[in-house]
C-alpha positions in Angstrom: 148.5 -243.5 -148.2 149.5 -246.9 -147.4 150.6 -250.0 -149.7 147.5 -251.6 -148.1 145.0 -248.9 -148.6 146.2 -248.1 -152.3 145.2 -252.2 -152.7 141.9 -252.1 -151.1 140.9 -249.0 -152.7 142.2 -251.0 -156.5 140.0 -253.9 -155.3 136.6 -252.0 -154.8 137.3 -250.4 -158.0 137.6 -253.8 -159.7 134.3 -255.4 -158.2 132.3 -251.8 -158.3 133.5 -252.4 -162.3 132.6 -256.1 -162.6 129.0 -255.9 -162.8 128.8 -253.1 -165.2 130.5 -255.5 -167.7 128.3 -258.2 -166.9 125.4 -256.4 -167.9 126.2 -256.0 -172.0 127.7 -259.6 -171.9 125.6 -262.5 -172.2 125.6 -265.5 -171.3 127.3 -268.5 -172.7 124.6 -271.0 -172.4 121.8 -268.0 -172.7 118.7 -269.6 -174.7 119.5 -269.7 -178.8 117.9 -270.4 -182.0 120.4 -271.5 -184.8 118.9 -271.2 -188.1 120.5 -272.4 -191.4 119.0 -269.9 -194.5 119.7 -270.6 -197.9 118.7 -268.6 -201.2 119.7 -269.0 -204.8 119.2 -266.6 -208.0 119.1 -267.2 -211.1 120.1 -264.7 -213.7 121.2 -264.9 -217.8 124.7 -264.0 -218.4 126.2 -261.8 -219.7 130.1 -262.7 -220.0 131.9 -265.7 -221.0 135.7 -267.2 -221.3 137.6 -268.9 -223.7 140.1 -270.9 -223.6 142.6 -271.1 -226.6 146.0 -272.8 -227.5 148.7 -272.2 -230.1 151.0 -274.9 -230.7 154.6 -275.6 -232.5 156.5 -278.7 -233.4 159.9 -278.9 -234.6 163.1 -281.1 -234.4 165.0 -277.0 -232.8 164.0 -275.4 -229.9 164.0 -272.2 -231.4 161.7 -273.3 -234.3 159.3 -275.0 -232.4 159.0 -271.3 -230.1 158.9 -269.3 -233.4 156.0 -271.6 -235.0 154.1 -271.0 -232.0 154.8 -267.2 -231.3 153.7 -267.5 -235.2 150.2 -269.5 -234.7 149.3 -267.6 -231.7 149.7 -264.2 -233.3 147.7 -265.3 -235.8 145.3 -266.3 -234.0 145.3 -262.9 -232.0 144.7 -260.9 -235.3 141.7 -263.1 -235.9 140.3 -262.6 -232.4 140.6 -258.7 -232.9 139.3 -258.5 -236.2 136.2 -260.5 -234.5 135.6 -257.6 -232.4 138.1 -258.6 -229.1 139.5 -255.5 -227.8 142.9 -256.4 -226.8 142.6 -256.0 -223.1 140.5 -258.7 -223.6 142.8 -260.5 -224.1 145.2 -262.4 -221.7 148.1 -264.8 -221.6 147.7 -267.6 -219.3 150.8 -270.5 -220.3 153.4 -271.2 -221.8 155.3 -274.4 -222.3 158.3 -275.7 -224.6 159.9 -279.0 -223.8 160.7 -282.2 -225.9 158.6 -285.2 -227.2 159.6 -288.8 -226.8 158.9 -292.2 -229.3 159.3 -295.6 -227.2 160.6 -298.1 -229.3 161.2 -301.5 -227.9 161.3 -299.6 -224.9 163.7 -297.2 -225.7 163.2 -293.5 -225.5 164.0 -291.6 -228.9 163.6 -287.8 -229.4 160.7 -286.8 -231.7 161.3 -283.4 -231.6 160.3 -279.5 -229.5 156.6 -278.9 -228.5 156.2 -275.6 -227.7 152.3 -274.1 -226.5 151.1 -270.9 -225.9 147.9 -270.6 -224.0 145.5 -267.6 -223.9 142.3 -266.6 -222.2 139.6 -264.7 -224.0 136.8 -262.7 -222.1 133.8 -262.1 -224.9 131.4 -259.0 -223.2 128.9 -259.8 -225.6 127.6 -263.0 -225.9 126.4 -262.6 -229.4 130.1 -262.9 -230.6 130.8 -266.1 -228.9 130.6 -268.4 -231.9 132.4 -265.9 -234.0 134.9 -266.2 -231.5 135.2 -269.9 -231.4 135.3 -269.8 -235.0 137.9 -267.2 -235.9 140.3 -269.4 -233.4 139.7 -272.5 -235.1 140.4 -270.9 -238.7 143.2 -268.7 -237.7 145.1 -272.1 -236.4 144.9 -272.6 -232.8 145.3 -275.8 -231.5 142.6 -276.0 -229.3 139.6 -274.1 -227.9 138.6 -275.0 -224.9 136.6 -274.7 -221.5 133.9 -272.3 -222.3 132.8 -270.9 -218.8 130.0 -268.1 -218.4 129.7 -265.4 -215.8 128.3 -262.1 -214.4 129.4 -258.7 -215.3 128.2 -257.7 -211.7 128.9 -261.0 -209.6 129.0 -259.6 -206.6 125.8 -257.4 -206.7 124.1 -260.8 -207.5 125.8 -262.4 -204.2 124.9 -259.7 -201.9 121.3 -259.8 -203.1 121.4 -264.1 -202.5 123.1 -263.4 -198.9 120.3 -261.0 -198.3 117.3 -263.6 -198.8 119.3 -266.2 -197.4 119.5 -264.0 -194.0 116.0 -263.6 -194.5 114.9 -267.3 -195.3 117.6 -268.2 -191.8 115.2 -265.3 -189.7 112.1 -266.8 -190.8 113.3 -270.4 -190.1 114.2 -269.0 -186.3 110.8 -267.6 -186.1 109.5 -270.6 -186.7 111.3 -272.7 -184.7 110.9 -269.7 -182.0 107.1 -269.7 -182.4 106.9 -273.5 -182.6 108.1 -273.4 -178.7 106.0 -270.7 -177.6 108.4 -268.0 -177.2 109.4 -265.0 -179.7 113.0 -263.7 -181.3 115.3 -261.3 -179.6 118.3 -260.1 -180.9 120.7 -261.4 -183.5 123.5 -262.9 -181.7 126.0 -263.7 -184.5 125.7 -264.6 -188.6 128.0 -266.3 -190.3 128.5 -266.8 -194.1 129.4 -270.0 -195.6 130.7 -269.1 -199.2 128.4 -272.0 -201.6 127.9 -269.8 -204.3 129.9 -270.6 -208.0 129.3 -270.2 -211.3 127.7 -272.5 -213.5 130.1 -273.0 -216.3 129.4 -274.7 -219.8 132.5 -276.7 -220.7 133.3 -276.8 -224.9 136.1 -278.2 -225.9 137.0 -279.2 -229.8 140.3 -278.8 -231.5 141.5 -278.0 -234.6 144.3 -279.0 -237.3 146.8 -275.8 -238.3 145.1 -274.1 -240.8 141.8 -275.7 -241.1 138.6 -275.7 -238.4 136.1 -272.7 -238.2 134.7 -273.0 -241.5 131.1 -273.7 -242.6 128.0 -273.6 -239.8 129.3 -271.2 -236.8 129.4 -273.5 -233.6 126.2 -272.8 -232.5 126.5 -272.2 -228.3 123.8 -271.7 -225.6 124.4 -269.6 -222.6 121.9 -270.5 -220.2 121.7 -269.4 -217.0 123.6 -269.0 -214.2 122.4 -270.0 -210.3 124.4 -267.8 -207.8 123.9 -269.7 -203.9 124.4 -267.9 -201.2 124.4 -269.9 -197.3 124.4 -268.3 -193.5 124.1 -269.6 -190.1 122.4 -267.2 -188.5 122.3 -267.4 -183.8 119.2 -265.8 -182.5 118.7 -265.3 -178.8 115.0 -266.1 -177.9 112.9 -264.6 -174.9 
């Protein structure tokens, strides 16, 4: 066969082809609906975080790490006994550098600060002030940014993006009626990710050695709205 047949015969093969194609590709500017659906639930929580800080002070390095390591494992033991498993349980800083006086505008050494920072995940939200409490007495520093949350997050989310596709469908069908014509087939969703936690910030801080006596801090979970957005393109007939 010759060079030119072999590129004729290529050619009809290529436009016989072409059309095929065509046929499950649509349009660019084919007729659309773009609908924007939105949904939020709201659910009680059932988890929570706590923030919590050990500190040491000394004119030595060495004794400003050890009164911390010190604080801070006290603090732990009073966590535990309050029912914390210790997986619960997580480190999330640690800091040691030096402190500065100005005097008369010069700098003078005060002495080491040295922090250790945890993060405490309470399952049960009854134990939350007991909690609080037991780090305050036991020594910490600080306790701090209380935030709630969901054991099951992302069953939540995926049942908000589900109304949300639904609440974006009925908005296209509305539009769609609204112009006389009717809904064919989804041409492309998209998620825009709105959704966060509501948190409850507490924050209170404590001497060494004193705090967490008397009332127990008295907290209130509320609830949390998960959001959930899509943009949803619906080709109309």
């Amino acid at each position: 066969m010759s060079r030119r047949a072999l590129i004729a015969g290529a050619a009809a093969i290529c436009c016989a082809a072409a059309p095929a194609r065509a046929q499950n590709v649509q349009p660019a500017d084919a007729p659309a609906i773009v609908a924007i659906g939105e949904a939020m639930v709201t659910v009680a929580p059932d988890r929570a975080f706590i923030q919590i800080s050990a500190d040491g002070h000394a004119k030595k390095a060495a004794d400003a790490q050890r009164m911390a390591a010190d604080a801070m494992m006290s603090v732990q033991n009073a966590l535990k006994a309050a029912g914390v498993p210790a997986d619960a349980i997580k480190t999330t800083g640690y800091s040691l550098a030096p402190e500065y006086d100005y005097v008369s505008g010069q700098q003078q050494f005060r002495d080491y600060a040295a922090r250790n920072e945890i993060e405490v995940r309470v399952d049960d939200l009854s134990k939350i002030s007991a909690v609080i409490d037991a780090g305050g007495a036991a020594g910490a520093a600080t306790v701090s940014g209380l935030r709630f949350d969901l054991k099951t997050r992302a069953t939540v989310e995926q049942a908000a993006l589900k109304d949300a596709v639904a609440d974006a469908m009925a908005r296209a069908g509305a539009i769609a009626a609204g112009a006389s014509r009717s809904l064919g087939a989804i041409v492309r969703i998209s998620e825009q990710r709105v959704s966060e936690p509501v948190s409850t910030r507490y924050l209170t801080t404590f001497s060494s050695g004193r705090g967490g006596g008397g009332t127990p801090t008295p907290i209130e979970p509320g609830e949390i709205n998960v959001r959930a957005q899509v943009t949803v393109t619906v080709a109309i007939k």
